[in-house]
mmJSON file of the N, C-alpha and C atoms, coordinates in Angstrom:
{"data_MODEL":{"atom_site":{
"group_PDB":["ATOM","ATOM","ATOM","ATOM","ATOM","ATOM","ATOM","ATOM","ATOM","ATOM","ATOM","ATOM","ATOM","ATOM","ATOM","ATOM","ATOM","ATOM","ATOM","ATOM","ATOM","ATOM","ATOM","ATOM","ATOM","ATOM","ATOM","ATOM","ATOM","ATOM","ATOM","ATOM","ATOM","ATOM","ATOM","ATOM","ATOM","ATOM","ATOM","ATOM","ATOM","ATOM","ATOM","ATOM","ATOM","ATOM","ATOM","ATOM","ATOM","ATOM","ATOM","ATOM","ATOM","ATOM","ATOM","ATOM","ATOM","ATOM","ATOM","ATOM","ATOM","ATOM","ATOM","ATOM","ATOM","ATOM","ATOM","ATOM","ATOM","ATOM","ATOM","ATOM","ATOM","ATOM","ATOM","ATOM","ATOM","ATOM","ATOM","ATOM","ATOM","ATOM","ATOM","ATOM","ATOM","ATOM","ATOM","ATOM","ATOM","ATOM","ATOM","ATOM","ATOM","ATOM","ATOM","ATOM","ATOM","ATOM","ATOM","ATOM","ATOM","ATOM","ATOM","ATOM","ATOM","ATOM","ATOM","ATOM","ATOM","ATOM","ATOM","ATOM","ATOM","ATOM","ATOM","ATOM","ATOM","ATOM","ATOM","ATOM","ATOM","ATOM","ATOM","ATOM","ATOM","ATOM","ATOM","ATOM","ATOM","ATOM","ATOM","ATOM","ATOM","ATOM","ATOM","ATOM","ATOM","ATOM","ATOM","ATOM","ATOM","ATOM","ATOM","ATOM","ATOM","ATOM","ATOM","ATOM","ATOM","ATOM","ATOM","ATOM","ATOM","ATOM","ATOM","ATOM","ATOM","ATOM","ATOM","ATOM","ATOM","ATOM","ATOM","ATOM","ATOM","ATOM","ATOM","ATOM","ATOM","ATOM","ATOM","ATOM","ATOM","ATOM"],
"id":[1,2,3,4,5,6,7,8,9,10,11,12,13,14,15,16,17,18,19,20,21,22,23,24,25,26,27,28,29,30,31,32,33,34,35,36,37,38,39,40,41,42,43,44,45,46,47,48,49,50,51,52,53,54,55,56,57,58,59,60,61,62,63,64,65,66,67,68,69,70,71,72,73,74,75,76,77,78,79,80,81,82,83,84,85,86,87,88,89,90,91,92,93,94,95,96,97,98,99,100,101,102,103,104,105,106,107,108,109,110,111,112,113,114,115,116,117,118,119,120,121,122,123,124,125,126,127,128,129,130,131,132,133,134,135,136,137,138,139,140,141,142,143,144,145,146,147,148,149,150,151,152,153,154,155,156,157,158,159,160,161,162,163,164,165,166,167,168,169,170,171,172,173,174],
"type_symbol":["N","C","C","N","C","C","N","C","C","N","C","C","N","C","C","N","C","C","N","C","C","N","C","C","N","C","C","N","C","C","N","C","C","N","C","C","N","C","C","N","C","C","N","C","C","N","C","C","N","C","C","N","C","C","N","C","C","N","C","C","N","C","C","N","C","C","N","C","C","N","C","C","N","C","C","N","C","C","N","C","C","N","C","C","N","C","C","N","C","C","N","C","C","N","C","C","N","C","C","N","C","C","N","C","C","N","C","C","N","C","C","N","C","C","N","C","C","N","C","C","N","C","C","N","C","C","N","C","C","N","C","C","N","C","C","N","C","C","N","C","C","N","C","C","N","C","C","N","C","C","N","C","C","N","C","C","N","C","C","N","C","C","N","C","C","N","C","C","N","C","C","N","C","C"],
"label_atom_id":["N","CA","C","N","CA","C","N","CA","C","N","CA","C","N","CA","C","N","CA","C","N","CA","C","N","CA","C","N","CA","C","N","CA","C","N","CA","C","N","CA","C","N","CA","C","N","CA","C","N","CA","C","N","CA","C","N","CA","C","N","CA","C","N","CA","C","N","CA","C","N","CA","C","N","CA","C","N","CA","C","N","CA","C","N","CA","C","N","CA","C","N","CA","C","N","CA","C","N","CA","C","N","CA","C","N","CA","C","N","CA","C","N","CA","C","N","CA","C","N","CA","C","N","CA","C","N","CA","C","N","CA","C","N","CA","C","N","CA","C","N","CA","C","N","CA","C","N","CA","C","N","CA","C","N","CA","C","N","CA","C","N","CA","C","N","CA","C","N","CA","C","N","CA","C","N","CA","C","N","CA","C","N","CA","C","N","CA","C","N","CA","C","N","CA","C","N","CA","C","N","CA","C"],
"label_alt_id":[null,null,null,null,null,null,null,null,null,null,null,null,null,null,null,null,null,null,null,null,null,null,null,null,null,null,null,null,null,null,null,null,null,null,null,null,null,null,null,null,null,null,null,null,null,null,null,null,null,null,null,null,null,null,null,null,null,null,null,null,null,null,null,null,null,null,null,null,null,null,null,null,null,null,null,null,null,null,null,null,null,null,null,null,null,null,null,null,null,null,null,null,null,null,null,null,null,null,null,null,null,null,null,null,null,null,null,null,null,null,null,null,null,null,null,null,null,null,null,null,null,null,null,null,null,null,null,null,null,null,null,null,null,null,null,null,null,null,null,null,null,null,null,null,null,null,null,null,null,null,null,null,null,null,null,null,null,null,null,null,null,null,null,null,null,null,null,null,null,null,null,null,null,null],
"label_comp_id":["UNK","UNK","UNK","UNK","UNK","UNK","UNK","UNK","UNK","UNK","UNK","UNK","UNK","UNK","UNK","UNK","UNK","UNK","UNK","UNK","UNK","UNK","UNK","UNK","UNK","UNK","UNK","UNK","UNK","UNK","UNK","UNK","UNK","UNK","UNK","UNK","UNK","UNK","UNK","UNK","UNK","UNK","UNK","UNK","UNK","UNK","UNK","UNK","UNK","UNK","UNK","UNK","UNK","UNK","UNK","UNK","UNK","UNK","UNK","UNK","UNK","UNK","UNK","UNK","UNK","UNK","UNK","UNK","UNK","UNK","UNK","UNK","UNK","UNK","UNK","UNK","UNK","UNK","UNK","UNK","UNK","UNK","UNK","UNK","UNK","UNK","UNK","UNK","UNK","UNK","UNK","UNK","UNK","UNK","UNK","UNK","UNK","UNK","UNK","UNK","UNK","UNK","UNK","UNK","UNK","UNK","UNK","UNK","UNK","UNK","UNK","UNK","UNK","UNK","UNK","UNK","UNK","UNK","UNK","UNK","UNK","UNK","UNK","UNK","UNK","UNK","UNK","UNK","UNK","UNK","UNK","UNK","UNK","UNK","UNK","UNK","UNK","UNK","UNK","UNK","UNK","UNK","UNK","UNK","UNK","UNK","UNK","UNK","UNK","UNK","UNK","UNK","UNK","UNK","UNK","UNK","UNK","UNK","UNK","UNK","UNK","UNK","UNK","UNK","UNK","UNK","UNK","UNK","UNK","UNK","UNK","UNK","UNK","UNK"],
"label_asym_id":["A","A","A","A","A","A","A","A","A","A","A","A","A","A","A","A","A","A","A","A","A","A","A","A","A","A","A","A","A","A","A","A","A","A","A","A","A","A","A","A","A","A","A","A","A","A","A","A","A","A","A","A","A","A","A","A","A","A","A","A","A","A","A","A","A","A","A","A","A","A","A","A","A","A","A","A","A","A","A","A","A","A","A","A","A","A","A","A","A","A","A","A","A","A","A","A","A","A","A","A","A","A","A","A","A","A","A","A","A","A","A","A","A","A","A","A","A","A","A","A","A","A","A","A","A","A","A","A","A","A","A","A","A","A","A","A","A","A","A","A","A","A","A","A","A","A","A","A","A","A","A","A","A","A","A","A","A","A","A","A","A","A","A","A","A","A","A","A","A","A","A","A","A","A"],
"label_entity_id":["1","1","1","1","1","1","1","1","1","1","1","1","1","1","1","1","1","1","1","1","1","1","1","1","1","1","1","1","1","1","1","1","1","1","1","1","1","1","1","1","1","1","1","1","1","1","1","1","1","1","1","1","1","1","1","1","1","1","1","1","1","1","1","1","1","1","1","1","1","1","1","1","1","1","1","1","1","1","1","1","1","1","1","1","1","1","1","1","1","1","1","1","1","1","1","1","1","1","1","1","1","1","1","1","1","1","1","1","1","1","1","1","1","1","1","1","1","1","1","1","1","1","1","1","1","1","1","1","1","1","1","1","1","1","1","1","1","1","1","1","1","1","1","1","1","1","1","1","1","1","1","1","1","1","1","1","1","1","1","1","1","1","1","1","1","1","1","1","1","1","1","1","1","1"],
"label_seq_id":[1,1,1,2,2,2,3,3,3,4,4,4,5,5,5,6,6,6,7,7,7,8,8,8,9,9,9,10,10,10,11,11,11,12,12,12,13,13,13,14,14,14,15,15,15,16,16,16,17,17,17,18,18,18,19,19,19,20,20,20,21,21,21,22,22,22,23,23,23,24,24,24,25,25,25,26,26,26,27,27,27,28,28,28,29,29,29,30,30,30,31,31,31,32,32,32,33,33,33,34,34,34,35,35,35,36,36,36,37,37,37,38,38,38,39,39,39,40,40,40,41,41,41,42,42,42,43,43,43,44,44,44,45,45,45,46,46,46,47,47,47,48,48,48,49,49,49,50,50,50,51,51,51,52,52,52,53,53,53,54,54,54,55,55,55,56,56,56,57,57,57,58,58,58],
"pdbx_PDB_ins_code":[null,null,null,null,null,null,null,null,null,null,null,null,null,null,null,null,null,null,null,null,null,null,null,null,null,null,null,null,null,null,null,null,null,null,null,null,null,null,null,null,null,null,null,null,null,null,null,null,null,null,null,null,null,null,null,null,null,null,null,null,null,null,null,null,null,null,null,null,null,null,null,null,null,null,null,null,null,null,null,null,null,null,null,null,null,null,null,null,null,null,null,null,null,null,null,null,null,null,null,null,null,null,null,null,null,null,null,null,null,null,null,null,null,null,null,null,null,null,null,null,null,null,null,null,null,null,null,null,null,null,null,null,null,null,null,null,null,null,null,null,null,null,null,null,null,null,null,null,null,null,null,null,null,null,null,null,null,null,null,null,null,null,null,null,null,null,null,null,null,null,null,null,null,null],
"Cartn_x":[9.056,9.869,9.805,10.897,11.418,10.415,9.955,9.363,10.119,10.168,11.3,10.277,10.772,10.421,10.479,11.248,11.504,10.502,9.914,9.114,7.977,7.819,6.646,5.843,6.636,6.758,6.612,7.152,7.185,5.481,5.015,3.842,2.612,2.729,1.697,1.865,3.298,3.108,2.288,2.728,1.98,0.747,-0.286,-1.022,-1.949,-1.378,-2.036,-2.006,-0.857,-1.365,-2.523,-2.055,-3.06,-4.665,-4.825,-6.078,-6.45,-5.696,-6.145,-6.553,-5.817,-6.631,-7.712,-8.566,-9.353,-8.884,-8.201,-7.605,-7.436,-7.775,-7.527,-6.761,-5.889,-4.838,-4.579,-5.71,-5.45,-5.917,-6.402,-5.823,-4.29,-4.058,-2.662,-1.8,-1.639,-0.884,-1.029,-2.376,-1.972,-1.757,-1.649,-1.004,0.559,0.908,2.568,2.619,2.213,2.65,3.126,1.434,1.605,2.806,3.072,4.108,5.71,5.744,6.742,7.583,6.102,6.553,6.962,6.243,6.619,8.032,8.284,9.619,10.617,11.908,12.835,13.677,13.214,14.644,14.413,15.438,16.54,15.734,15.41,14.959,15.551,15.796,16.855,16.232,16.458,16.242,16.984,16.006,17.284,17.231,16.069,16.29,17.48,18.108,19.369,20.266,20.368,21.786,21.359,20.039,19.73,20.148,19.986,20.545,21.691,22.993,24.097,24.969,24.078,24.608,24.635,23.468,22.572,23.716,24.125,25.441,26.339,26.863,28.205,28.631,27.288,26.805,27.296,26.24,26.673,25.25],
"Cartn_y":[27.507,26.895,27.77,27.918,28.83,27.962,28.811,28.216,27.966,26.597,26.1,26.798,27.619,28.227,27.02,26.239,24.725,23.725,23.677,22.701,23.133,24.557,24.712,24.783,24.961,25.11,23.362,22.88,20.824,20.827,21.336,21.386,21.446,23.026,23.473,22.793,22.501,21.575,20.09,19.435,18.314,18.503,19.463,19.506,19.852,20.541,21.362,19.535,19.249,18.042,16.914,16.885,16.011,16.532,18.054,18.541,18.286,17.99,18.186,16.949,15.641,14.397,14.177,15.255,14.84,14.103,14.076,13.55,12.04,11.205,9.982,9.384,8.508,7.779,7.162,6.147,5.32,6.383,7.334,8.082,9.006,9.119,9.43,8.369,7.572,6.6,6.262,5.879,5.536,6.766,8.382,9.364,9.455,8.984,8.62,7.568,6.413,5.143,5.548,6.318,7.062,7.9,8.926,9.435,8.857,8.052,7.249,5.989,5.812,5.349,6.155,7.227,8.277,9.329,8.67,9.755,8.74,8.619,7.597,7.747,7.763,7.946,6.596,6.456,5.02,5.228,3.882,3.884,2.86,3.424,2.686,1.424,0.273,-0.681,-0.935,0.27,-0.379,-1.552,-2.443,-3.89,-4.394,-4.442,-5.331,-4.783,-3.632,-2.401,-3.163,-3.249,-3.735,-4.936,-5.992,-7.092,-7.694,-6.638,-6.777,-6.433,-5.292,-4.585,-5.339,-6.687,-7.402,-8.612,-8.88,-10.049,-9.644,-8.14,-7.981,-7.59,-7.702,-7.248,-5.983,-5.345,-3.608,-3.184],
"Cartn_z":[24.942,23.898,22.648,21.815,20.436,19.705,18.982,17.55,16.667,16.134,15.091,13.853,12.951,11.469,10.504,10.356,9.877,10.129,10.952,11.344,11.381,11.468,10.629,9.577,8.63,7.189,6.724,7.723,7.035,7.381,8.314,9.369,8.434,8.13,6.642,5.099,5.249,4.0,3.897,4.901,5.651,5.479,6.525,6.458,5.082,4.269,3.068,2.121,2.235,1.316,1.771,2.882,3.766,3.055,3.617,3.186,1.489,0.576,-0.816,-1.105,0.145,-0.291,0.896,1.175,2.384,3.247,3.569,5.176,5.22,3.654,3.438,3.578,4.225,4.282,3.21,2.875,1.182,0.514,0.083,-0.962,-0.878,0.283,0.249,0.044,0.255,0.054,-1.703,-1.943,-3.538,-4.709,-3.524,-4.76,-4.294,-3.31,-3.064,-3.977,-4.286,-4.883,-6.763,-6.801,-8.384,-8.087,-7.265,-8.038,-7.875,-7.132,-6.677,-7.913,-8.884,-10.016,-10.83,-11.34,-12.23,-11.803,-10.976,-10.777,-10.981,-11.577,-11.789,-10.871,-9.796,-8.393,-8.018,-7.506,-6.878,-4.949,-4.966,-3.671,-2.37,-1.27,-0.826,0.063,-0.133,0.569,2.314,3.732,4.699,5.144,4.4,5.324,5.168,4.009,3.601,4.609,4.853,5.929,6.929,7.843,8.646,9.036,8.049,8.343,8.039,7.557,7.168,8.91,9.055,10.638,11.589,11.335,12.722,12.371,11.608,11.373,12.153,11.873,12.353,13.702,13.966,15.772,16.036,14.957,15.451,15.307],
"occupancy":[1.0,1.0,1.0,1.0,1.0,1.0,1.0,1.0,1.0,1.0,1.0,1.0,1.0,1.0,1.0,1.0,1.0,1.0,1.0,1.0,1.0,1.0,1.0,1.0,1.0,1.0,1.0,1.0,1.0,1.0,1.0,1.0,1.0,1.0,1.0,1.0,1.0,1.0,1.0,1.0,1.0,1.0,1.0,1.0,1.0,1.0,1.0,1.0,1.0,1.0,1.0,1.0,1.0,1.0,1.0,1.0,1.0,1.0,1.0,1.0,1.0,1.0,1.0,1.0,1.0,1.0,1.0,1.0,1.0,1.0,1.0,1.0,1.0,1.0,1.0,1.0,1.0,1.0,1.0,1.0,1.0,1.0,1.0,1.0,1.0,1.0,1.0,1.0,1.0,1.0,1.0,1.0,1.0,1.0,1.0,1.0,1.0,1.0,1.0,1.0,1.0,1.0,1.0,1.0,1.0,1.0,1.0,1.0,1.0,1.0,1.0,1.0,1.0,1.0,1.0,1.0,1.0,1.0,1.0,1.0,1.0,1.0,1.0,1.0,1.0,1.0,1.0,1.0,1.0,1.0,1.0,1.0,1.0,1.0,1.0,1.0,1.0,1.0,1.0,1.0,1.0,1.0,1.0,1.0,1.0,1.0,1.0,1.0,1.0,1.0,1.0,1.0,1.0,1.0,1.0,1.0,1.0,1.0,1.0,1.0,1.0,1.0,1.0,1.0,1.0,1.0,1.0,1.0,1.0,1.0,1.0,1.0,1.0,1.0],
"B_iso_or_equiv":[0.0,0.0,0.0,0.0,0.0,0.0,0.0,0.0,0.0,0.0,0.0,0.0,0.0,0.0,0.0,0.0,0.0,0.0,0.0,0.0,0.0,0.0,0.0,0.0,0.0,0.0,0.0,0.0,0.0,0.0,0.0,0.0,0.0,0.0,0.0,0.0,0.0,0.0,0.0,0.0,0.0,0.0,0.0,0.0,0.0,0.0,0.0,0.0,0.0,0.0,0.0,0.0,0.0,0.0,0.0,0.0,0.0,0.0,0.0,0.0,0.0,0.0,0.0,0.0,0.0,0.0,0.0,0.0,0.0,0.0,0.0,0.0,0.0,0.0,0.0,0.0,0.0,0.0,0.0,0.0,0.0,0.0,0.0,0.0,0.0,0.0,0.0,0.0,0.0,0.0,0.0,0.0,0.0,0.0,0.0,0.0,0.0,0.0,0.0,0.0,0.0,0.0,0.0,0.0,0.0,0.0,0.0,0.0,0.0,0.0,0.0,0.0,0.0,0.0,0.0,0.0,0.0,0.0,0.0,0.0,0.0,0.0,0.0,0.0,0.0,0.0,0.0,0.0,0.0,0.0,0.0,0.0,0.0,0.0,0.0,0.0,0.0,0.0,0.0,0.0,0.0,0.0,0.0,0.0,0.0,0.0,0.0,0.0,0.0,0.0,0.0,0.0,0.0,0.0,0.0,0.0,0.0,0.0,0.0,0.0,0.0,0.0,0.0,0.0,0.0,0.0,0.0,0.0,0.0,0.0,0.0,0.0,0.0,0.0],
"pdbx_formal_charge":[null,null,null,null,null,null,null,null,null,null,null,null,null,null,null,null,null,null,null,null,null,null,null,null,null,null,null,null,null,null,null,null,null,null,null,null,null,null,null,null,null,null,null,null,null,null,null,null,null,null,null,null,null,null,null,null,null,null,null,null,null,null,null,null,null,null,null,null,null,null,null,null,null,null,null,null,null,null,null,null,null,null,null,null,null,null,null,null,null,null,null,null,null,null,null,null,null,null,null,null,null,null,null,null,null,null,null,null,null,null,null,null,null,null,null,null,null,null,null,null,null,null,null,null,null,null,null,null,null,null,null,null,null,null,null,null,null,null,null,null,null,null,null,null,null,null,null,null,null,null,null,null,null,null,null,null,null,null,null,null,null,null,null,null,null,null,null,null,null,null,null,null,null,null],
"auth_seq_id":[1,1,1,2,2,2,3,3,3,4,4,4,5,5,5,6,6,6,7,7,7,8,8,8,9,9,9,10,10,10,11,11,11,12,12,12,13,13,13,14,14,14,15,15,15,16,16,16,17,17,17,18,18,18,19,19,19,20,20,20,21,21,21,22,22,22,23,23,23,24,24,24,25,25,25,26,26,26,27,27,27,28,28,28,29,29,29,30,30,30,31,31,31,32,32,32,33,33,33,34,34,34,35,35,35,36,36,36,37,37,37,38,38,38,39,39,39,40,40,40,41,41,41,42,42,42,43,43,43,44,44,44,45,45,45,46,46,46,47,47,47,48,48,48,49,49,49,50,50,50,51,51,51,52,52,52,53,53,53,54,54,54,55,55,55,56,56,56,57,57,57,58,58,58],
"auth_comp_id":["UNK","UNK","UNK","UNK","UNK","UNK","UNK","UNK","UNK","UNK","UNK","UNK","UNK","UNK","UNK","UNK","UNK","UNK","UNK","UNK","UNK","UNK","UNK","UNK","UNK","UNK","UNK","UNK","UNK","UNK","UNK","UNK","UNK","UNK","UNK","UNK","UNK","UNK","UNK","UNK","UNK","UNK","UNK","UNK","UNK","UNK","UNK","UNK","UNK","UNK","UNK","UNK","UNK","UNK","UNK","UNK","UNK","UNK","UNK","UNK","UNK","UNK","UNK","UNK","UNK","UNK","UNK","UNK","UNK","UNK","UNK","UNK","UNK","UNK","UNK","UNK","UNK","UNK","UNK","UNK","UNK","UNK","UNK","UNK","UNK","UNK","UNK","UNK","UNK","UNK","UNK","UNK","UNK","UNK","UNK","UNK","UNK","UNK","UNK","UNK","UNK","UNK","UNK","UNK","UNK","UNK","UNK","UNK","UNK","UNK","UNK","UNK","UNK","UNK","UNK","UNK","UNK","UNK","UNK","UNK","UNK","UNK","UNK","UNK","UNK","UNK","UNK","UNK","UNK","UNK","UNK","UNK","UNK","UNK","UNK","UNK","UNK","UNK","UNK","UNK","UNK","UNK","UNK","UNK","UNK","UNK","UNK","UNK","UNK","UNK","UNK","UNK","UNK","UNK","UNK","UNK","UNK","UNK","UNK","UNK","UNK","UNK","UNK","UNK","UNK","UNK","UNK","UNK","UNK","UNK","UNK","UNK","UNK","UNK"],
"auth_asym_id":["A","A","A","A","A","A","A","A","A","A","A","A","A","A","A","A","A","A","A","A","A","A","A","A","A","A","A","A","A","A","A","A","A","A","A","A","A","A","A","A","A","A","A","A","A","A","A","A","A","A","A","A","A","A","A","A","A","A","A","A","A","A","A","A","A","A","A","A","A","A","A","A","A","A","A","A","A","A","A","A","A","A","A","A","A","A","A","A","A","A","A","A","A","A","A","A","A","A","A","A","A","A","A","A","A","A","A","A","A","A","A","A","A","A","A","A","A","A","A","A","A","A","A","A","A","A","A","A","A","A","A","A","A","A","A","A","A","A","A","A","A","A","A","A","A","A","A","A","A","A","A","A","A","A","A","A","A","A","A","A","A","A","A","A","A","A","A","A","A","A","A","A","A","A"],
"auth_atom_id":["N","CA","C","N","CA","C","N","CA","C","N","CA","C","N","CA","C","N","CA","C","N","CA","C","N","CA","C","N","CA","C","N","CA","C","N","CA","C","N","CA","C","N","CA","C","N","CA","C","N","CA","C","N","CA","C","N","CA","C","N","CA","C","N","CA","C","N","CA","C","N","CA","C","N","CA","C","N","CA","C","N","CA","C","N","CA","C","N","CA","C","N","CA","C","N","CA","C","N","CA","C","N","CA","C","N","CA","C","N","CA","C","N","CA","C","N","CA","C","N","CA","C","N","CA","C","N","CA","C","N","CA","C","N","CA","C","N","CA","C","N","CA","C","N","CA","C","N","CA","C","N","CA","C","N","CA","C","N","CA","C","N","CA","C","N","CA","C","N","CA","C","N","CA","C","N","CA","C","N","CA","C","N","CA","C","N","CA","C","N","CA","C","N","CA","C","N","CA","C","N","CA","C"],
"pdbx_PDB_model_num":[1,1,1,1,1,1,1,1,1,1,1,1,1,1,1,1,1,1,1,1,1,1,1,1,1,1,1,1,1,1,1,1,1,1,1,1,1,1,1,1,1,1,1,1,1,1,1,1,1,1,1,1,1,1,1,1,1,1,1,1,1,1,1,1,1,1,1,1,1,1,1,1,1,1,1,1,1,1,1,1,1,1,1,1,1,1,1,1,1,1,1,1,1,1,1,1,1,1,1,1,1,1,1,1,1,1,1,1,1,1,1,1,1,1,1,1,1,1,1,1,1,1,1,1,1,1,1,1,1,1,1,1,1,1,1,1,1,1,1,1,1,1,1,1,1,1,1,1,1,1,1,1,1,1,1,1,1,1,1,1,1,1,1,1,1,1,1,1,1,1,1,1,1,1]
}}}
């Protein structure tokens, strides 16, 4: 199999962050939460799509 160059690069990024919070899950998670507030982006809710779709039987 080709080596995807793309997916490696997500790979080492992944991993390199992973490594800076020791391999913590809850500390990864509550430095996603911090910066998740501090950034003013719009976050998309798909439950609502989800259950707009599940009405219309699609």
């Amino acid at each position: 199999m080709q080596k995807d160059e793309i997916i490696a690069e997500v790979w080492r990024n992944r991993d390199a962050y992973a490594e800076k919070h020791h391999y913590n899950l809850a500390a990864i998670v509550a430095d996603l939460q911090i910066r998740q507030k501090k950034r003013e982006c719009k976050l998309v809710d798909r439950r609502a799509t989800t259950k707009a779709s599940q009405r219309k039987g699609t």
